[in-house]
C-alpha positions in Angstrom: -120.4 9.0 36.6 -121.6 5.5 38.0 -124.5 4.7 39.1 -124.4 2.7 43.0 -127.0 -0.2 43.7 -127.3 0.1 47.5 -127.9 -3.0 49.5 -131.4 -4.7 49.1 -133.8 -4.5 52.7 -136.4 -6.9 53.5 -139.5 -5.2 54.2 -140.7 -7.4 56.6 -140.9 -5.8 60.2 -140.6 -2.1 61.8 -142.8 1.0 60.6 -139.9 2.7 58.4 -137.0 1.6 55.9 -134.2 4.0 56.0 -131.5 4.7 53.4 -129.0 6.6 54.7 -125.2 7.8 53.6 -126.2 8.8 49.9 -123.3 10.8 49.2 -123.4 14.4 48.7 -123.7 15.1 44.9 -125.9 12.7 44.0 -128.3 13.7 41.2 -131.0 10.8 40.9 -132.1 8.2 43.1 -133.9 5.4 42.0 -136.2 3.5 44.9 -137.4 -0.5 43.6 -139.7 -2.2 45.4 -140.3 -6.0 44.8 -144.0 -7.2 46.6 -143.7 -4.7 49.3 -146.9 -4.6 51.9 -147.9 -3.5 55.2 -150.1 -4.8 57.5 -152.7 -2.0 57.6 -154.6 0.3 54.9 -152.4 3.3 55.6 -150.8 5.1 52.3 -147.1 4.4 51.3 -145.0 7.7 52.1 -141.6 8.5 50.7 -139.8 11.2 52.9 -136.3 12.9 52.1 -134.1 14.2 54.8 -130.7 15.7 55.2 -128.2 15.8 58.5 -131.2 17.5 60.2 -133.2 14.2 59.6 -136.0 13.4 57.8 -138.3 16.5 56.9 -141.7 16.2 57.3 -143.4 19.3 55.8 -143.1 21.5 52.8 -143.6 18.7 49.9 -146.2 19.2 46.8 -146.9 15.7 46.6 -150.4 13.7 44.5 -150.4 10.1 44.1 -152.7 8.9 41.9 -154.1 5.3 41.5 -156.0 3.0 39.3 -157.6 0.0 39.8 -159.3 -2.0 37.6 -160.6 1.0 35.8 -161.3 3.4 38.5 -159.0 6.0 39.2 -158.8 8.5 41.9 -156.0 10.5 43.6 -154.4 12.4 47.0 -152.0 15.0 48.0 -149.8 15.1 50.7 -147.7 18.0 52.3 -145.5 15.9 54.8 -144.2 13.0 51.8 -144.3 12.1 48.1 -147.4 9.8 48.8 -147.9 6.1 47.2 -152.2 6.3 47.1 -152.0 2.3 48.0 -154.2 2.4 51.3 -154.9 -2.1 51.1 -153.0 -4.0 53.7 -152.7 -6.8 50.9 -151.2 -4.3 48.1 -148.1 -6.2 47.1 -146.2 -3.3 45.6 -143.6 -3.7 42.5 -142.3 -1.3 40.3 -140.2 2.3 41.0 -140.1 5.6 41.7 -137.3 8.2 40.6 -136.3 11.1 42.6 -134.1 13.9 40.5 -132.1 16.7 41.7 -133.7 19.9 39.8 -131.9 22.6 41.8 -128.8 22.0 43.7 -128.7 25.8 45.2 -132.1 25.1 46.9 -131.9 21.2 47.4 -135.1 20.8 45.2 -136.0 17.2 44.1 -138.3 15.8 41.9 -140.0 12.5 42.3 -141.8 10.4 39.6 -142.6 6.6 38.9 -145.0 4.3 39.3 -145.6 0.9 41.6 -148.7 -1.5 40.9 -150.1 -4.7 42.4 -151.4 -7.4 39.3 -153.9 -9.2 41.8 -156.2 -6.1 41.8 -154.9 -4.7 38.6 -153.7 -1.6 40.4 -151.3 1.2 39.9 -150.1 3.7 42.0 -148.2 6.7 40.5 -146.3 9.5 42.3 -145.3 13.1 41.5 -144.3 15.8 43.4 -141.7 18.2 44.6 -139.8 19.0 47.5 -137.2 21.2 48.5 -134.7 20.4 51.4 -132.9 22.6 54.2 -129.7 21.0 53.4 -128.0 18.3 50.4 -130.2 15.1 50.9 -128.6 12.1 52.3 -131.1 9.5 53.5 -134.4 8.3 52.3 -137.4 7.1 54.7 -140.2 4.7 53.1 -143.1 4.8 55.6 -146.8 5.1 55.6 -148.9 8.2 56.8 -150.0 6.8 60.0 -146.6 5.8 60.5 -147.8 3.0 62.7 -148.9 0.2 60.2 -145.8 -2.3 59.6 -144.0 -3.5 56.6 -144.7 -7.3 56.5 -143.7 -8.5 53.0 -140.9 -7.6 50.3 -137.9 -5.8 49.8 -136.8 -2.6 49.0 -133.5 -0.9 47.5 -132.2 2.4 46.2 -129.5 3.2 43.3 -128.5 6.3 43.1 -126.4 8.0 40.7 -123.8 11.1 41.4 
């Protein structure tokens, strides 16, 4: 089993980065981010999809976040949600999305990003379950208008 570094995407225009092609069998995906920002104070979304396209309800999703001390949290049923909601947030760190039940397309997602200006972290958890084997992976925000303006982004995934 290897594990596939996909190819690195600046994060510096449009309102979504898409993976796509993962193949079928893949068990974990790994998503890095490297001083990724937006230009508005909309939270960081992670949305799975399959041939159908990108799925936008059914996840059990809290993203939590601390910032120089003070911690606080939200949920999201339409994405595994990053709790970063600062246009300035320069996000760095990953999340890790595993395969916990191949008959019903369930994944799990863990990691954590943070920002050392603000001393912040942002950590995700959740789970999801798909109508069909995943292959793509859409980074976004919950308004889905605010726009990636800094960074770069990549997945590795491992089948």
């Amino acid at each position: 089993t290897a594990v596939t570094l996909g190819t690195p995407v600046a994060s510096t225009s449009g309102t979504s980065i898409d993976f796509t092609g993962i193949p079928s069998g893949t068990k974990m995906i790994v998503i890095s981010f490297v001083t990724v920002s937006t230009n508005g104070t909309s939270m960081k979304f992670i949305q799975l999809g399959d041939t159908g396209g990108i799925e936008i309800t059914g996840y059990s999703s809290v993203g939590s976040r601390i910032i120089g001390g003070t911690a606080s949290a939200a949920n999201s049923t339409a994405a595994f949600i990053l709790s970063s909601n600062a246009a300035a947030d320069e996000l760095s760190g990953s999340v890790i999305l595993t395969l916990e039940n191949s008959t019903n397309n369930t994944w799990n997602i863990t990691g954590t990003v943070s920002y050392l200006a603000t001393d912040a972290t942002y950590m995700a958890s959740g789970t999801k379950s798909l109508s069909a084997v995943l292959d793509r992976v859409r980074i976004t925000t919950l308004n889905g208008t605010d726009a990636f303006d800094l960074g770069e982004i990549n997945i590795a995934y491992l089948s």
